[in-house]
N, C-alpha and C positions, 0 to 999 in steps of 0.2 A: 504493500500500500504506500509506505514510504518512498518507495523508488518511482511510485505512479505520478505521486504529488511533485518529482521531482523533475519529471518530463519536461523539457526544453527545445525550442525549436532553432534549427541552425542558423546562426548569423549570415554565412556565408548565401544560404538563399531567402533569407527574411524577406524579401522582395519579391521574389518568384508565388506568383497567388494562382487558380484555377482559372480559364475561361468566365468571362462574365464578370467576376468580382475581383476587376483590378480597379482603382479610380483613375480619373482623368487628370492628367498635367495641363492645368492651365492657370497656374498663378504664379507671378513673378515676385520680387523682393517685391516691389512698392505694394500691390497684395498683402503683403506677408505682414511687412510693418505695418500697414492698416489698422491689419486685422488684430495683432497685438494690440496699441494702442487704443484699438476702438475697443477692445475685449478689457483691458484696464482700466484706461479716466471713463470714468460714469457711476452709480451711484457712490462708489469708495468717496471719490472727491467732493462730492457735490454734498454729501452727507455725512460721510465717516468723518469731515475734518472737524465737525463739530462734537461729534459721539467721542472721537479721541482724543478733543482739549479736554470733554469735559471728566474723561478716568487721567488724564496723564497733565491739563494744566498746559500751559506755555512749551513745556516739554514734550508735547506731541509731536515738536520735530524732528525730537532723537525718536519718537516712537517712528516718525515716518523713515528715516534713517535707518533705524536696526532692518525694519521689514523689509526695505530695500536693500539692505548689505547683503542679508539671509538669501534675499531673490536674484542677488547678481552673480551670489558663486550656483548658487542654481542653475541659472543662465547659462554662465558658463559651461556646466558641465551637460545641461539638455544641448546646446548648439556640437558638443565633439557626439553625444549619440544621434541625433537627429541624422548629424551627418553621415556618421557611418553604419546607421540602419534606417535607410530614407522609406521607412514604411509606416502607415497610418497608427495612432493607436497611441504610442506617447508613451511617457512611463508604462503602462500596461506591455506594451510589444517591447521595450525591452527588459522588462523584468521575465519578461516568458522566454527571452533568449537566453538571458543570462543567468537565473536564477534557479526558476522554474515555475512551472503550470500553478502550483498552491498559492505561492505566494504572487504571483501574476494576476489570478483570481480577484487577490484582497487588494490588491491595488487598484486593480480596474474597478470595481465594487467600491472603493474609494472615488474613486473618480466619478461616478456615476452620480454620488452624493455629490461631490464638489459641484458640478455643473449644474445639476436639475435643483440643488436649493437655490447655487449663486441665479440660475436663470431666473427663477420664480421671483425670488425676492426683488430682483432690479426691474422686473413687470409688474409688480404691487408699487413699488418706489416710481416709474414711470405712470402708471393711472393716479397715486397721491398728486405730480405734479399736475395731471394732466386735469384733476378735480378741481386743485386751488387756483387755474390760472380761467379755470371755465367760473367757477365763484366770484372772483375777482371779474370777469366780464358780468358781471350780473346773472352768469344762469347756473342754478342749482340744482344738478339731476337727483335725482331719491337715493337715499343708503341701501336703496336695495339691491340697487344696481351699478353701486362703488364701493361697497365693503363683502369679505366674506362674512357666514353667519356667525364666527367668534368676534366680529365688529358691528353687529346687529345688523346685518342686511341679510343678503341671499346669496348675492356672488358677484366678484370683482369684475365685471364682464369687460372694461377697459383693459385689465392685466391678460383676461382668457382671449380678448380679439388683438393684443398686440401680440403676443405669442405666437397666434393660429396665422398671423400674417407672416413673421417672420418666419413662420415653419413653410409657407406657400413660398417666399423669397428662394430660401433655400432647397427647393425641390426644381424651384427653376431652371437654378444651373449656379455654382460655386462661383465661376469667372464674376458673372452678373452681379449677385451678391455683394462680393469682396469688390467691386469697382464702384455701386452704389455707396460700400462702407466706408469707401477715402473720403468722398464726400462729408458725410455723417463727421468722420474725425477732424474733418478740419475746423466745422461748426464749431464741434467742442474746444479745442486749441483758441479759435477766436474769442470763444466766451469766458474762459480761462485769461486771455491775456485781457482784455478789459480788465475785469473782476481787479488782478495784478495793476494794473495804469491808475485804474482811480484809486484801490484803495491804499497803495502804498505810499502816496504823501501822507496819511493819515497815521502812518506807522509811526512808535511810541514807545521806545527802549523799556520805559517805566512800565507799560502794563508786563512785561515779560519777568517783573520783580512779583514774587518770589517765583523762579523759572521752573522749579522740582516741587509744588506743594505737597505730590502723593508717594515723593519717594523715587527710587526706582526701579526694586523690585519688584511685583505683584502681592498684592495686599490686598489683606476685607478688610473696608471702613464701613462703619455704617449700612452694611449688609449687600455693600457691592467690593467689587474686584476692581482698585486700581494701583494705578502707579506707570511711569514709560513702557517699561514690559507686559503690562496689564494692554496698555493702548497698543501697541505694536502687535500682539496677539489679533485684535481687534480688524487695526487698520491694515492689517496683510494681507487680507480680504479684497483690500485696492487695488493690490500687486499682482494675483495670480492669473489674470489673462493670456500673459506670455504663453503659459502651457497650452493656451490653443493652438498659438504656432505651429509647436510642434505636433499636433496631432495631423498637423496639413503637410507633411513631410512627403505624402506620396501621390500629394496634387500639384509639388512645386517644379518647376520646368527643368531649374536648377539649383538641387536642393543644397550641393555643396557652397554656393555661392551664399541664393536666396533664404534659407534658413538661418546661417549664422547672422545676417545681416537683419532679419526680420526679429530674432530672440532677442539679441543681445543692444539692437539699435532700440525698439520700441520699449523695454524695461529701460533703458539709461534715458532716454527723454524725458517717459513718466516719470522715473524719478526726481527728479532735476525740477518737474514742474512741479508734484507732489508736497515737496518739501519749501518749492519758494513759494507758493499758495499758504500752505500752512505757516510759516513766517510774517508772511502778510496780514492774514486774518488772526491771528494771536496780536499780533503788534500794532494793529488798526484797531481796533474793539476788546475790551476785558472779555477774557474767554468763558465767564460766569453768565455773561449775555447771551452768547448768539450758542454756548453747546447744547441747549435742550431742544434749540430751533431744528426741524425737518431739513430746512432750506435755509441752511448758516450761510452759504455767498449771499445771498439773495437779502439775507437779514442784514450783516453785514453793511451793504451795496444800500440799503434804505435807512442806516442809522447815522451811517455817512453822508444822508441828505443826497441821496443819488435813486430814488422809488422805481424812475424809470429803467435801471439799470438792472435793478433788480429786477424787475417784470421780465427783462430780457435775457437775464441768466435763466432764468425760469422758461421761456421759452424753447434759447437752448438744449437745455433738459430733456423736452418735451421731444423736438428734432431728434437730439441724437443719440438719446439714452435707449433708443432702436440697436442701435450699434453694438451695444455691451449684447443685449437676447442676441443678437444673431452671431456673434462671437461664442458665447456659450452655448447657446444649441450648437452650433457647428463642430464643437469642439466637444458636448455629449453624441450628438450623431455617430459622430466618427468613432470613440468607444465603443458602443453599442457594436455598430458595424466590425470591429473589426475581431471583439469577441465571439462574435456569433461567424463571422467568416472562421474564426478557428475552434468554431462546434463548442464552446462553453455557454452559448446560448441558441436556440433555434438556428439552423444553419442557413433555412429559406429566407432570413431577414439581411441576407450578406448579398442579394441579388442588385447590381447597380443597374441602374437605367440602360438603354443603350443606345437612347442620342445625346442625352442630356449627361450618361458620366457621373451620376450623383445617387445614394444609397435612398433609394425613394420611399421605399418601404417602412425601414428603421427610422427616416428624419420621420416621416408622417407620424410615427407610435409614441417618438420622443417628444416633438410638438405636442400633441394630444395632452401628453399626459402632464409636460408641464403647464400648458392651460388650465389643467384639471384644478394641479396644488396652485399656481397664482390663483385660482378663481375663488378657489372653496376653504383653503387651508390658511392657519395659523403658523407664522414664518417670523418675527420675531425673535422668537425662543428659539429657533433652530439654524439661525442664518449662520453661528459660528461653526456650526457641522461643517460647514463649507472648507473651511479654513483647515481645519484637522483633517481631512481627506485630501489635503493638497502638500500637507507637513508631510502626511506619508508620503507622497508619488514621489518629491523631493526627496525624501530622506533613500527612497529606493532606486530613485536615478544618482544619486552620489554614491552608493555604496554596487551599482552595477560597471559603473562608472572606473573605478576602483578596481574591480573585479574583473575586468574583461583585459586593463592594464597588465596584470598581474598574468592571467590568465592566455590572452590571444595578444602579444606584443607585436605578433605579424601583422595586425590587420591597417592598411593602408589607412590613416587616422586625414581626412581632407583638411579638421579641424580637430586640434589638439587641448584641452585646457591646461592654460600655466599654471604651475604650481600646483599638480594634480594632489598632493600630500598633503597639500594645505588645506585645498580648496575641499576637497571633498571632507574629511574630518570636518573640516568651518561648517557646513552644511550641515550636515550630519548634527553637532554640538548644536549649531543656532535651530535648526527645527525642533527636537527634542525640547530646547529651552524657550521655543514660544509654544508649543504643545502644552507642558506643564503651567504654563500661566494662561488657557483657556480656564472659563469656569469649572468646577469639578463635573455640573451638570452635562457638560458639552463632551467633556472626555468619556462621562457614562455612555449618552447614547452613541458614541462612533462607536464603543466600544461594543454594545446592540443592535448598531445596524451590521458592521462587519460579522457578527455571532450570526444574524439570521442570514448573509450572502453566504457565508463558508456551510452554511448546511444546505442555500440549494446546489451549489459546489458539488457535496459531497451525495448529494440525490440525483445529480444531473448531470454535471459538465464532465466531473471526472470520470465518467464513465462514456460522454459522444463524445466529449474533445477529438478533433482529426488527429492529433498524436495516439490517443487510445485509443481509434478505430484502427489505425494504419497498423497498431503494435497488435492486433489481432492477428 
């Protein structure tokens, strides 16, 4: 049984797929970083900067910092696999090369969480703006038809038809998609650099006194979880988009090129904006003001005596926080898809189109069903799952990472990460260490949803896997 769970698929033809269910090469760098970028800035920034003054204080910078350090030796080290296994699926495909089929499983099953909460959640956060800017014009639709029933209505139906659009987007054709997404990202970058122009004359060394109010380790005050590492836990939720990237590694034209440049260019932008935004708004306004705000730019932007600017950031929002769903479905599509092309789920959902190039099947079930939880479900309490399912994929791409070093020294490396000793342990230490400074409640249930994936695992996959049929 041991040795079953240990089945591994060969590096050297990781690439090599059946008739029908190869995907289509049509996306270039400018693509690639888009799609990162657009998978990144959107709710994290527009909301987290406020949720993370208000656990970390003035010091939400170093929290936006640490998350970012944590995500760049990451980076690092997905842009050398990407490269040298340019096949879809992400940490999942190469922990199944490298590892094995068990633990490939729990990451993919990981990943599944990551996408389908982050998706959900930023489609509840898009209908919130999309509520308050129809309010603010004077029309006020019914809670019964903008809230789910744990917010006293019926169902979020703005969250379930932005979704169900995006999932039509993406059935179209990836090219299309990802060319509409540059668009979308550049809105954002615009609305962003405003936000920066106005309000940093207004910046104020003195509100940044005292800069550490919570500490900086992870701490209960008063019945919450703060402190800079409490916040950076939090706000790393902003940063994992990147990993959509890499799950497009077997639609990119040229993935040695356009993959390192999509990972590692689109995390070093975000971050760089990340942290000057957050600078700005701690240093323009006392961050005891604007962190309970939904819409801290936006709040920010109108205390500054700028209303209209605010309306505008809000706008933006509404545009391009399109951008993030369709970066994270694309980037749960492609798991699905690529599990199930390797038999650890229905193998008939691994069928691609055949003019169109795109997994029509699996996006249509993934859409669906993330409609379902935006429309009807309760995602507050569970938004930080997200984050703990991407600690893992990270912590299993640095340690495959590591392993295949050690292991297959031959293999023609396009892109190599520096300081592989370094970086990889750094990784490894910083996920673990924003892991444990999640809530206890959050570590519970990854630690139950992983408990109920490895049992249908062990009722299912490990017995159709195409490795366990082929070893018949």
């Amino acid at each position: 049984m041991l040795m079953a769970w240990s089945r591994r698929k060969s590096v050297d033809t990781i690439t090599h797929h059946e008739a029908g269910r190869s995907l289509k090469r049509t996306l270039s760098w400018p693509h690639l970083m888009a799609l990162g970028i657009g998978c990144i800035i959107g709710t994290g920034i527009y909301t987290l900067t406020g949720v993370g003054a208000g656990i970390a204080g003035p010091a939400v910078i170093l929290s936006f910092a640490v998350a970012g350090l944590v995500c760049a030796c990451a980076a690092l080290l997905y842009a050398e696999l990407a490269t040298l296994m340019p096949a879809a699926g992400s940490a999942y495909t190469y922990t199944y090369a490298v590892i094995g089929e068990a633990l490939a499983w729990i990451v993919g099953w990981s990943l599944i969480l990551e996408y389908a909460v982050g998706c959900a959640t930023v489609a509840v956060g898009w209908s919130g703006y999309l509520g308050g800017m129809l309010r603010a014009s004077g029309i006020d639709l019914p809670i019964e038809i903008m809230a789910g029933p744990h917010m006293g209505g019926i169902v979020n139906l703005p969250a379930v038809c932005i979704s169900l659009a995006i999932t039509a987007m993406l059935v179209a054709g990836t090219r299309e998609s990802a060319t509409l997404n540059i668009a979308l990202v550049l809105i954002k970058i615009v609305a962003l650099s405003i936000f920066v122009i106005f309000a940093m004359p207004a910046f104020d060394a003195t509100k940044l006194d005292p800069f550490m109010p919570f500490g900086f380790m992870a701490n209960e005050m008063d019945g919450q979880t703060k402190g800079v590492m409490a916040a950076a836990a939090i706000v790393f939720f902003a940063y994992f988009g990147f990993d959509a990237v890499s799950t497009s590694a077997e639609e990119a034209k040229d993935p040695g090129r356009d993959l390192v440049i999509g990972i590692i260019g689109s995390l070093a932008l975000c971050t760089v904006i990340y942290m000057l935004v957050a600078a700005v708004a701690v240093g323009a306004v006392p961050f005891t003001e604007f962190s309970a705000s939904p819409e801290p730019l936006a709040f920010i932007l109108r205390t500054l005596g700028f209303p209209y600017l605010g309306v505008a950031i809000g706008i933006a929002a509404i545009i391009a926080l399109p951008s993030v769903i369709l970066g994270l479905l694309y980037g749960q599509s492609r798991i699905f898809f690529v599990m199930a092309r390797d038999g650890l789920l229905p193998h008939h959902l691994s069928v691609v189109h055949a003019t169109r190039g795109t997994p029509v099947i699996v996006t249509v079930i993934t859409g669906s069903a993330i409609a379902v939880v935006s429309g009807f479900f309760r995602l507050d309490e569970i938004a930080a799952l997200a984050n703990s399912g991407t600690l893992l994929a990270f912590i299993a791409v640095a340690a495959c990472t590591m392993i295949l070093r050690i292991r297959r020294p031959d293999l023609k490396r396009i892109y190599s990460t520096p300081l592989i000793w370094v970086v990889g342990p750094l990784t490894i230490a910083g996920c673990l260490f924003l892991f444990i400074s999640l809530p206890l409640i959050t570590m519970l249930r990854f630690v139950a949803w992983n408990g109920v994936g490895f049992a249908i695992y062990l009722a299912y996959g490990q017995f159709k896997s195409r490795l366990a049929l082929a070893a018949k």
